[in-house]
C-alpha positions in Angstrom: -19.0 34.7 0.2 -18.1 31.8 -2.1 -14.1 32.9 -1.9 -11.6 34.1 0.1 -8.6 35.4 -1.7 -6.9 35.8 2.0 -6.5 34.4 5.1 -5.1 35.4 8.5 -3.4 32.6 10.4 -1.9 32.8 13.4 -2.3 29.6 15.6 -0.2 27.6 13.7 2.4 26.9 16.2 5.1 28.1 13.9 3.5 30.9 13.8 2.7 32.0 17.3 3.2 35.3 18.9 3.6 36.3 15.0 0.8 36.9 12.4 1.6 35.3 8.6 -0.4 36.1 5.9 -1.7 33.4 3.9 -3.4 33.7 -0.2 -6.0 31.2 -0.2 -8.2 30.3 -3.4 -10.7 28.0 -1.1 -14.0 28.0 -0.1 -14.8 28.9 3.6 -15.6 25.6 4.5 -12.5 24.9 3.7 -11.0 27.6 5.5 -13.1 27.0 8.5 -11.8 23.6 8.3 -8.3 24.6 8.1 -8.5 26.7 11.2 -10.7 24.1 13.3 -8.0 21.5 12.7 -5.2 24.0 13.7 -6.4 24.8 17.1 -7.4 20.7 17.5 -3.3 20.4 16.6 -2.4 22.2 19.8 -3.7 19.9 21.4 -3.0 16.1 23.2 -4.5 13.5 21.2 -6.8 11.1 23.8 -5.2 8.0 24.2 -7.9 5.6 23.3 -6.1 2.1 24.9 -2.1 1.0 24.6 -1.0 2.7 21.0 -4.4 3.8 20.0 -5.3 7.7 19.8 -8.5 9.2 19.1 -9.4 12.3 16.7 -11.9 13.4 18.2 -15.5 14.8 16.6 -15.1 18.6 15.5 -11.7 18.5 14.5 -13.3 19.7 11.3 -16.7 20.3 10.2 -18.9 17.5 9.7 -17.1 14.9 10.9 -20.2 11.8 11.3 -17.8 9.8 13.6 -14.2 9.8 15.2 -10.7 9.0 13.6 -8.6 6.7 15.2 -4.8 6.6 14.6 -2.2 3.4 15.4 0.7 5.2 16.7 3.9 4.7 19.3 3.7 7.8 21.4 7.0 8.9 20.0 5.7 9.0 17.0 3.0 11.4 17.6 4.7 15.0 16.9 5.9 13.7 13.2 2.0 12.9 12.5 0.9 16.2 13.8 3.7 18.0 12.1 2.1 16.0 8.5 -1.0 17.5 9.8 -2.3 14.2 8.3 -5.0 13.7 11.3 -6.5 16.2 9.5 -6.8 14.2 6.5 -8.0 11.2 9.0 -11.0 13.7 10.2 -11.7 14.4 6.5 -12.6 11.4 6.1 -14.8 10.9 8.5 -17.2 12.9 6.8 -18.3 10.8 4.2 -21.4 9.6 4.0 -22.2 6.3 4.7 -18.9 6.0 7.0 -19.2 3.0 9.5 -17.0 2.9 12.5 -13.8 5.1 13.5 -11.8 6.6 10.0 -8.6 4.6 11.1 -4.9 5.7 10.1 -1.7 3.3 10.7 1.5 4.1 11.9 3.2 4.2 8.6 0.3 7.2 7.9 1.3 10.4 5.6 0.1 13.1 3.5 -1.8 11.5 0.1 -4.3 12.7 -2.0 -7.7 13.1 0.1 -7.4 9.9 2.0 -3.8 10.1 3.8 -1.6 7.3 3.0 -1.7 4.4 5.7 -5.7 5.3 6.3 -8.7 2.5 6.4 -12.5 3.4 6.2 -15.3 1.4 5.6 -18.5 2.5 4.1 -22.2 0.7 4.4 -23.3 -0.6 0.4 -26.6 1.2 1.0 -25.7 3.9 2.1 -22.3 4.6 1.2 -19.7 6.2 -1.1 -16.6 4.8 -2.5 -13.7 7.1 -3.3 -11.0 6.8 -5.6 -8.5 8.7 -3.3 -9.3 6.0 -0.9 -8.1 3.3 -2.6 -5.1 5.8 -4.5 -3.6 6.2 -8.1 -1.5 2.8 -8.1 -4.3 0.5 -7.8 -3.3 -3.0 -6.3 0.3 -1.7 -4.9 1.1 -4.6 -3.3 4.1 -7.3 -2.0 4.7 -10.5 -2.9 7.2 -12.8 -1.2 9.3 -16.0 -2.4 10.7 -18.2 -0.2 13.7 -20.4 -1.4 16.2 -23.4 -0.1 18.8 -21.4 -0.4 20.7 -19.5 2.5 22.1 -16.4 2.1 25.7 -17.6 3.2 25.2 -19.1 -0.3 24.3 -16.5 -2.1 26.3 -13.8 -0.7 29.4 -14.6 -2.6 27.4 -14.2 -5.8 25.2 -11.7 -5.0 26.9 -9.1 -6.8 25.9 -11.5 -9.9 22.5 -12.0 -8.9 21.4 -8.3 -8.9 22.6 -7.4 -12.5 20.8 -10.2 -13.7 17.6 -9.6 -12.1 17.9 -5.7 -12.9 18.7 -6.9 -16.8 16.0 -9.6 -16.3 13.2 -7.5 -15.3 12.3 -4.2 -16.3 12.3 -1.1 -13.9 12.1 2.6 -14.4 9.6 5.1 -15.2 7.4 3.8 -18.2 9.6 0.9 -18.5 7.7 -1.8 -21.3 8.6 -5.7 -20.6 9.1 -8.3 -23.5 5.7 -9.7 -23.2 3.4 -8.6 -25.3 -0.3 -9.1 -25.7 -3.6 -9.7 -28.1 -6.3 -7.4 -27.3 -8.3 -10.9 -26.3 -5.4 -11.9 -23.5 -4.7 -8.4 -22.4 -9.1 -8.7 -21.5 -8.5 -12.3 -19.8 -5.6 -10.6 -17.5 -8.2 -7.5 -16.7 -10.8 -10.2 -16.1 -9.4 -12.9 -14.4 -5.5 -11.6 -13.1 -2.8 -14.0 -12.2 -5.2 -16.8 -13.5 -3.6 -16.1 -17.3 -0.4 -15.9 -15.8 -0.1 -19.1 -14.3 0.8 -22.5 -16.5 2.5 -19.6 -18.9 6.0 -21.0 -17.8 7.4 -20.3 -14.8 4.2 -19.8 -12.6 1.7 -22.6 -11.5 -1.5 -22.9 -10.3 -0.2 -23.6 -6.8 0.8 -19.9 -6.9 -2.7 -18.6 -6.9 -3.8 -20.5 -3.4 -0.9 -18.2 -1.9 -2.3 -15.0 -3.5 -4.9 -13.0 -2.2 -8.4 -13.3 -3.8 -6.5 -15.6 -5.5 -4.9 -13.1 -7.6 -8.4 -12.3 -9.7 -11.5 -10.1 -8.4 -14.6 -10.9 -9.7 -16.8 -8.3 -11.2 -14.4 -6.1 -13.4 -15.6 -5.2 -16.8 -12.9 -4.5 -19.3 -15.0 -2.8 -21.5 -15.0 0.1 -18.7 -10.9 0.3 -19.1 -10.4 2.8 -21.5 -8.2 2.9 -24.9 -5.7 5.4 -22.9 -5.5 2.9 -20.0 -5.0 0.2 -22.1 -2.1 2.0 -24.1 -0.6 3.0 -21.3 -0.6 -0.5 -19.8 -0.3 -3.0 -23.0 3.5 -3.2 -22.4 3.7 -3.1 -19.0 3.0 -6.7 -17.6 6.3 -7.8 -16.1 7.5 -4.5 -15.2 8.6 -3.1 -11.9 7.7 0.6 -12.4 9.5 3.4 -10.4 9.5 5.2 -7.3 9.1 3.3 -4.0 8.6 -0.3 -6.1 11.7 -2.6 -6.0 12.4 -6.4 -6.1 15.2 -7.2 -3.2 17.1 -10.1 -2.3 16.7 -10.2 1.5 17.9 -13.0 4.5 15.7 -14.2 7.0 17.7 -12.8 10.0 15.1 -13.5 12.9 12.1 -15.5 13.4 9.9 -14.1 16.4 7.1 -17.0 15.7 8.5 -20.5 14.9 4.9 -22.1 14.1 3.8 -19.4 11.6 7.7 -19.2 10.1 7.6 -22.9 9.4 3.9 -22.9 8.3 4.9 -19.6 6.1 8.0 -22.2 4.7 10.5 -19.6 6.4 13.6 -20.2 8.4 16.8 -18.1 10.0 19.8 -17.8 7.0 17.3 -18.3 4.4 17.5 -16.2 1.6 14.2 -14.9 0.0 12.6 -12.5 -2.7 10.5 -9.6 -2.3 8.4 -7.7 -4.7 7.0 -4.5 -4.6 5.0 -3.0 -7.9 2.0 -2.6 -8.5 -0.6 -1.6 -12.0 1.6 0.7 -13.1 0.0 3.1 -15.8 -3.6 1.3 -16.3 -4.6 2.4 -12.3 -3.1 5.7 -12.6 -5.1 6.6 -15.6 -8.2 4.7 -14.2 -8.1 6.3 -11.0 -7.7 10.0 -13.1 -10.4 9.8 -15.3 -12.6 8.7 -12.3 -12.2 11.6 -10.4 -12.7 14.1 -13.0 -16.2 12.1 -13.3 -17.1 12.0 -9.6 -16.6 15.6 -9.3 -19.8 15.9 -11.1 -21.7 13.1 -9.3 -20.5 15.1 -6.1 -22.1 18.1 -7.2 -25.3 16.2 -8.6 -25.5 14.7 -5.2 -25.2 17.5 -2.9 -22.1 15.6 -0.9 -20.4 18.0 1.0 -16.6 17.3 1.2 -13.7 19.5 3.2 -11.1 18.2 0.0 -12.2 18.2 -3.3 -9.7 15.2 -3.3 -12.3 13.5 -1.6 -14.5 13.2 -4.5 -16.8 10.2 -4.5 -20.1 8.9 -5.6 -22.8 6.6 -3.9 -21.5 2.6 -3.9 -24.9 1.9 -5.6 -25.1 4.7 -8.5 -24.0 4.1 -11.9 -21.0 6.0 -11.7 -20.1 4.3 -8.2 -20.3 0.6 -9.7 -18.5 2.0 -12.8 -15.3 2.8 -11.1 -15.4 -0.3 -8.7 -15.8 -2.5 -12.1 -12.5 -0.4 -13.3 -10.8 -0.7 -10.0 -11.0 -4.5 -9.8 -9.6 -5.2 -13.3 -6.6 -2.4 -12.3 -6.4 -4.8 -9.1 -6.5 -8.0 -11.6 -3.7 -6.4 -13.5 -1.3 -6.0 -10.7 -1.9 -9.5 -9.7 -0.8 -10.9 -12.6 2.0 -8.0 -13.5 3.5 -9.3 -10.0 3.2 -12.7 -10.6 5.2 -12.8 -14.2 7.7 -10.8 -12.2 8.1 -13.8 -10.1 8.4 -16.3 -12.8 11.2 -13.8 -14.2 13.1 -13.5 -11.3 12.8 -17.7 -11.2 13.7 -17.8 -14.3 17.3 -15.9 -13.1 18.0 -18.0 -10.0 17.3 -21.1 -12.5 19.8 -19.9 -14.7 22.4 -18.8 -12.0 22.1 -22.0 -10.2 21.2 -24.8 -13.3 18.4 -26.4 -10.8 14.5 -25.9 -11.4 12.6 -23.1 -9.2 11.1 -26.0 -7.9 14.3 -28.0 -7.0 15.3 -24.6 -5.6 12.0 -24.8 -3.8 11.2 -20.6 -4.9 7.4 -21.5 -3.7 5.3 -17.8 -3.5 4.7 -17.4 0.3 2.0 -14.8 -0.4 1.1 -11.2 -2.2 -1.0 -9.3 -0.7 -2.4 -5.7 -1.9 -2.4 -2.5 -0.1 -4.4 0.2 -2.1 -8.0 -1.6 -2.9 -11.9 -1.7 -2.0 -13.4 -4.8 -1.5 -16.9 -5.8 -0.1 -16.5 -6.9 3.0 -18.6 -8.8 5.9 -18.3 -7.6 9.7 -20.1 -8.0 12.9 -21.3 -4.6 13.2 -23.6 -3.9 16.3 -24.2 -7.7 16.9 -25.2 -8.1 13.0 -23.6 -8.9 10.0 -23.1 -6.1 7.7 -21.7 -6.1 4.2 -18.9 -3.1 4.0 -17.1 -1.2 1.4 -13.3 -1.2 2.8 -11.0 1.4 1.4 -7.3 0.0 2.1 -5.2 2.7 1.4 -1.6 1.9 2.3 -2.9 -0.7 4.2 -2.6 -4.5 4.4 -5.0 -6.9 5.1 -4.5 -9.1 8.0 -6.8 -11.5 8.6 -6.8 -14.2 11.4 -6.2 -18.1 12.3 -9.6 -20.1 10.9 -10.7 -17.4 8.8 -12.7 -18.8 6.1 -10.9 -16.6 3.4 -7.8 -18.1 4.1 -6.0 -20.7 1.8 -5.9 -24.3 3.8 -2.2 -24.4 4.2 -2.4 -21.2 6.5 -5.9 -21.4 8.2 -4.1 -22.7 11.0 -1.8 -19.9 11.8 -3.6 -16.7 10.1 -2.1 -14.7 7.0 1.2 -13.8 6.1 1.3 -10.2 6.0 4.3 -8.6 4.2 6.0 -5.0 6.0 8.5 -3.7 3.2 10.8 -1.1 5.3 13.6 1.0 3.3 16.6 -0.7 1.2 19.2 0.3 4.0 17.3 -1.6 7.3 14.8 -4.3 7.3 11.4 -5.6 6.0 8.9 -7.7 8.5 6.4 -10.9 7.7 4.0 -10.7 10.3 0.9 -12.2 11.0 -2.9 -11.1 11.2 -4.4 -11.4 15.0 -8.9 -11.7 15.9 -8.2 -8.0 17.5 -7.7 -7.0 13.8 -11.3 -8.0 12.6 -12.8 -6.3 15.8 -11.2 -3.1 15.3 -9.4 -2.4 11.9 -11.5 -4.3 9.3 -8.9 -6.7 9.8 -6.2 -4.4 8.8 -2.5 -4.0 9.8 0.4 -1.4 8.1 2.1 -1.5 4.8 5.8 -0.4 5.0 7.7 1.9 6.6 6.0 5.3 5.5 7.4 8.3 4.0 9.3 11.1 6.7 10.8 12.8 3.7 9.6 14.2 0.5 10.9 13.1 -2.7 12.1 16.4 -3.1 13.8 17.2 0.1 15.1 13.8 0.1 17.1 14.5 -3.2 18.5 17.7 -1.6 19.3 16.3 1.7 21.7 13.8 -0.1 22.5 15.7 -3.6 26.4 14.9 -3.8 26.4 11.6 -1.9 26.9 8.2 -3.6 24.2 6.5 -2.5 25.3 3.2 -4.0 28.8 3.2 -2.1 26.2 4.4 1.1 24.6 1.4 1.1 27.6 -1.0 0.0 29.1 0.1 3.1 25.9 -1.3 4.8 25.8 -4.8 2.5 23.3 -4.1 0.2 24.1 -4.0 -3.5 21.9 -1.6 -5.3 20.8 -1.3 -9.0 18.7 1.5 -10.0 17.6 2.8 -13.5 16.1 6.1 -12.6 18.9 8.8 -12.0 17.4 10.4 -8.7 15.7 7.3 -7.5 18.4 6.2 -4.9 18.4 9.3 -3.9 14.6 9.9 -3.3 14.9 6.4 -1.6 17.3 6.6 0.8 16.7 4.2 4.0 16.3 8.5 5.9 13.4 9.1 3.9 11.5 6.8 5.6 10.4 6.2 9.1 12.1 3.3 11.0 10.0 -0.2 10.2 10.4 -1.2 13.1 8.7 1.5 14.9 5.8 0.8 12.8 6.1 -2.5 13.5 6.3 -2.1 16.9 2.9 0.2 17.3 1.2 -2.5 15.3 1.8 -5.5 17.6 1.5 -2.9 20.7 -2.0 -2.5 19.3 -2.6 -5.9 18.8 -3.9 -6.0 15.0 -0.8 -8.2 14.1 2.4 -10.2 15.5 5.9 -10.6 14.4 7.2 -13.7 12.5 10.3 -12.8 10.9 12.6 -10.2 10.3 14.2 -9.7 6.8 17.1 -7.8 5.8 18.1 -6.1 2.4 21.2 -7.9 0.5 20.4 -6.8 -2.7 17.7 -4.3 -4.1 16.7 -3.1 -7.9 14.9 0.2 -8.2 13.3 1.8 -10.9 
């Protein structure tokens, strides 16, 4: 029987003591799947150690190892109710997988891989997986410090927000004033942020504070295709839509004084973050790759439990194709980022007729949070070479690693938390515990409670922008549901997430930021 066209379900705890009828067009693997995982829901997850919890083997089919999950216990039923450890176990039966299929606390429902989930995958023998890297390719944060405090700023901030939203360009398929030969748009997908700096308001010391340096080696631009390049051409400087925004935030606590001065970071200080990411040339890079790994799934015999996990072997043709693609998506983002810093300089410069230097707007760090890279670990007493999928996940790596740039070797890497517009973002810093047991990788953000959907209902008639007022936080948006897809309820508390983070030991607090001014696409 290759189809079921229905299903009987009744353990799904809804559904107890009642029987629902369910169409189904899956295959029974699937549906065996399904059912496993709903009897594994009714039950306790083993706690593992202090905020650790285990998904244990046979919580579906196939599973090669265990799933592990970062998590305050109170946060527990809202994972379950995601049924997201299901999409942790999924994982974990992928060829190739080495160690636990991990999951964060800021963990949700994404497409195949769950949003917030890390796996790493031997080079020999091993897969990589578009839907464990995701559609936005290089997502990622980048912070600016600055002189000023916000006690200076406040009075003007009002100011300060239109200028940035009219500065920088946000929205869905919004296109930026920059616009580019075929021969630079190739150095940006080969080199990244490198083009960007010296171009005016961006330097080279920008680069030592981003990570890889803001440029991957190995991408080929002659594997981007003409769709992804249209899509793209008109898109460096851009903030995009959805969850990406730029914010004007103050430092409002500092947890770790020796990391916040080494990070350039102080209480009252008024920074900048950016969220954004490659914008269309991922999405369409990360499309056309799965429709082509579907057939290198079939060719291969991989069994998968979601066709959403469709992969191919690190070392085929296909496998290198997309990781060639990937990196110059990455390389992209980098530098899209890093012109929106030299933008947003390029306001403050204006608004305050000093330099960015004299206003001392130095990048802290940017770090990515959807991404494979080749990785080396102490597996088993040996060094092994790893394929680590990061999706919605930050890398966090620890004091006197060798990756590091010299002016933070001491203390470890900055790691940038984004929480909602309405509470708080975090700058932590990676811990050694973090390169034992997460492939030296922390949370992202906050993580999504809400659809976008449900989030729009919950709120239709509100005015957001008064809501958040109220709170201190001026808000600019160009989209005309955005605020209300993005309210601060949509999303789990940060500081929970935070919280199970450092509980777990994979990172530590440094500072605490808080909103004064967001633009949203």
């Amino acid at each position: 029987m290759k189809d079921v066209s229905q299903f009987l379900i009744t353990c799904q705890p809804e559904n107890l003591g009642t029987t629902k009828l369910v169409n189904f067009q899956h295959s029974t693997r699937q549906l065996a799947n399904l059912l496993t995982y709903q009897l594994t829901n009714l039950l306790t997850f083993k706690e593992i150690s202090p905020f650790r919890y285990e998904v244990p083997i046979g919580t579906v089919n196939g599973m090669r190892t265990t799933g592990e999950i970062i998590a305050a216990p109170g946060m527990l039923d809202r994972i379950k109710a995601d049924k997201t450890p299901q999409q942790v176990a999924n994982v974990a039966t992928l060829p190739g997988i080495v160690g636990a299929s991990l999951a964060m606390p800021d963990i949700h429902w994404g497409y195949g891989f769950p949003i917030g989930g890390v796996a790493a995958f031997d080079v020999d023998s091993g897969i990589v997986s578009p839907g464990g890297v995701g559609y936005d390719i290089n997502c990622g944060v980048c912070l600016i410090r600055s002189d000023l405090t916000a006690e200076s700023v406040r009075p003007q901030i009002i100011r300060i927000i239109d200028n940035l939203f009219q500065t920088v360009p946000c929205g869905v398929g919004s296109e930026g004033k920059i616009r580019l030969s075929r021969k630079d748009f190739d150095s940006i997908l080969g080199i990244g942020a490198q083009w960007v700096a010296g171009q005016g308001c961006t330097d080279a010391a920008d680069i030592e504070a981003m990570e890889e340096r803001g440029s991957m080696s190995g991408g080929d631009p002659s594997l981007v295709s003409e769709r992804a390049r249209q899509r793209a051409e008109k898109q460096l400087g851009t903030l995009g839509s959805g969850n990406h925004f730029l914010e004007v935030q103050e430092v409002v606590e500092v947890y770790h004084p020796a990391a916040a001065a080494a990070f350039g970071l102080f209480q009252g200080q008024m920074v900048v973050l950016i969220h954004s990411g490659s914008r269309g040339l991922g999405h369409q890079v990360c499309d056309e790759t799965l429709k082509v790994m579907q057939n290198v799934v079939r060719r291969e015999g991989i069994v998968l439990p979601d066709r959403q996990l469709a992969c191919a072997p690190i070392k085929s043709k296909e496998g290198q194709a997309y990781l060639a693609a990937m990196r110059c998506s990455a390389n992209f983002a980098w530098a899209n980022r890093l012109a929106m810093v030299g933008l947003t300089r390029q306001v403050f410069q204006q608004l305050f007729s000093k330099s960015w230097r004299d206003l001392g707007m130095r990048l802290v760090y940017d770090v990515c949070h959807n991404i494979a890279k080749m990785e080396d670990y102490i597996i088993g007493g040996r060094k092994q070479t790893l394929c680590v999928h990061r999706k919605g996940a930050t890398r966090a790596l620890a004091a006197g690693d060798a990756r590091l740039p010299e002016m933070y070797r001491a203390v470890g890497q900055p790691v940038l938390i984004p929480g909602d517009m309405g509470r708080a973002s975090f700058v932590l810093v990676g811990l050694p515990e973090a390169a034992r047991t997460t492939y030296s990788s922390t949370c992202h953000g906050a993580g999504r409670l809400m659809s976008r959907n449900a989030a729009v209902k919950s709120t239709r008639g509100q005015d957001i922008v008064e809501r958040l007022a109220k709170l201190g936080v001026v808000v600019r948006a160009e989209g005309k549901d955005t605020l209300h897809e993005e309210v601060p309820e949509a999303y789990k508390d940060v500081s929970e997430v935070v919280a199970a983070v450092v509980g777990a030991g994979v990172s530590q607090k440094v500072a605490k930021l808080k909103p004064l001014g967001t633009v949203k696409g």
